[in-house]
C-alpha positions as CSV (number, residue, x, y, z in Angstrom):
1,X,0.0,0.0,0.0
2,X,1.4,3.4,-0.9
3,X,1.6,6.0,1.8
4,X,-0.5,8.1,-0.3
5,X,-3.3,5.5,0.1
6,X,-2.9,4.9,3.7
7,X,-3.2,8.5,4.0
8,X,-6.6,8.1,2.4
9,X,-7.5,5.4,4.7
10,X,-6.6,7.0,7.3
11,X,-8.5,10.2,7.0
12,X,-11.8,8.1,6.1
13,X,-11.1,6.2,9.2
14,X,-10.8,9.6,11.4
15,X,-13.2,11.3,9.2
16,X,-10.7,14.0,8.5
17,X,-10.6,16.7,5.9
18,X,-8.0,18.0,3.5
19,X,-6.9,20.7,5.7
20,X,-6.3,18.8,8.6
21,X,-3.8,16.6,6.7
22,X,-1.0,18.3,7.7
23,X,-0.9,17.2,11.3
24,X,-0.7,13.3,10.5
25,X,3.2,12.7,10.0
26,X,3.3,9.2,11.3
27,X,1.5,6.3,11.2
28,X,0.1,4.8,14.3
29,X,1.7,2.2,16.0
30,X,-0.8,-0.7,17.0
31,X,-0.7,-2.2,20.3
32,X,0.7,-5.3,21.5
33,X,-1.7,-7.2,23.6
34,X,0.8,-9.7,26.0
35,X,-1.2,-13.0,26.3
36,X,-2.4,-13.7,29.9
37,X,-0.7,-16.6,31.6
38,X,-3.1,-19.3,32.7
39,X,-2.3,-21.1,36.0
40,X,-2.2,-24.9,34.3
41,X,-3.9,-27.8,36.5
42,X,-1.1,-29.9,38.0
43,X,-1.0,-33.7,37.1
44,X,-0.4,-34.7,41.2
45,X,-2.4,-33.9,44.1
46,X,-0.5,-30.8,45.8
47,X,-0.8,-32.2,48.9
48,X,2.5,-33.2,50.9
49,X,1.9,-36.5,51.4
50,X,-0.3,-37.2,48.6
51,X,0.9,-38.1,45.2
52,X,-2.1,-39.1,43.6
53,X,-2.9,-38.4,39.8
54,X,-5.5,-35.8,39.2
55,X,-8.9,-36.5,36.9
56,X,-10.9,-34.1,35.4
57,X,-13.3,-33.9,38.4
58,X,-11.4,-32.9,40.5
59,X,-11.2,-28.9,41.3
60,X,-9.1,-26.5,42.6
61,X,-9.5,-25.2,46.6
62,X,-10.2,-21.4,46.9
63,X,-6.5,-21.3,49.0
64,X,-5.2,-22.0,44.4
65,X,-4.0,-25.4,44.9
66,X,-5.8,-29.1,43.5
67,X,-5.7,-31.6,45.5
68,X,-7.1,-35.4,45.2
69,X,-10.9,-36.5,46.2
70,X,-9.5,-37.3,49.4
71,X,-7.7,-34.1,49.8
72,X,-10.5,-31.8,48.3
73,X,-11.7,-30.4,51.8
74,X,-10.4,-27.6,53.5
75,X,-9.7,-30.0,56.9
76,X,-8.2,-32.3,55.1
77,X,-5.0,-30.3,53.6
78,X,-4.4,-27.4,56.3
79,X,-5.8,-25.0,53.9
80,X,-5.0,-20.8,54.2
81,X,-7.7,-19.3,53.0
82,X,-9.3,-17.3,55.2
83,X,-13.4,-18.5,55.2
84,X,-14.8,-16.4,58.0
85,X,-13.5,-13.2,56.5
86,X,-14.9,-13.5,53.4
87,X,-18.1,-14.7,54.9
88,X,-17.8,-11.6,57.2
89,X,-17.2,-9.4,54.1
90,X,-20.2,-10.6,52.1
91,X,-22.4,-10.3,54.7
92,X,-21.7,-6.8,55.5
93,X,-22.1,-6.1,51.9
94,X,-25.6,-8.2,51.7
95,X,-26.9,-6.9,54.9
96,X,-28.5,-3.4,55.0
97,X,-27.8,-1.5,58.2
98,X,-31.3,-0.8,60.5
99,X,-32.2,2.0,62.2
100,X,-35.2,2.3,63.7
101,X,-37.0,5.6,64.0
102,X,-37.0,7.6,67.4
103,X,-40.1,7.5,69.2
104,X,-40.8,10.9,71.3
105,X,-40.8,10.3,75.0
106,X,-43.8,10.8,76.7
């Protein structure tokens, strides 16, 4: 493509005019979007004294580790995550406050 047609392109893309063609100089650089890196599923249960293979059913704890059937509850592998905060935080976010209305004092 000729720079003469990507300048044509360009102002019909920005709807320019001819007098405003002489503020594009360069072409716009187009951005680089980084691909995300996705946490893979281990093959082994994560557990220390568990090696057992993972299947497909089995899912990963809310502390980011997978662990085996046997393994899966939160009891079972000394897990970190903090469940009563969260619980604490959702609830204060569910519950409206109350306040009830002043009565006059006879």
């Amino acid at each position: 493509m000729s720079s003469e047609a990507r300048l044509k392109y360009y102002m019909e893309a920005l709807k320019l005019t001819a007098l405003d063609t002489t503020f594009i100089e360069e072409e716009p650089t187009p951005v680089k979007e980084e691909p995300k890196e996705e946490a893979k599923k281990p093959k082994r249960c994560q557990h220390a004294e568990c090696n057992k293979k993972l299947v497909l059913t089995d899912f990963a704890c809310k502390c980011k580790q997978f662990y085996c059937a046997t393994h899966r509850f939160s009891a079972a592998h000394s897990c970190t995550f903090d469940y009563k905060g969260t619980g604490k935080e959702q609830l204060t976010k569910q519950l409206a406050e109350v306040k009830g209305s002043r009565l006059e004092k006879i």
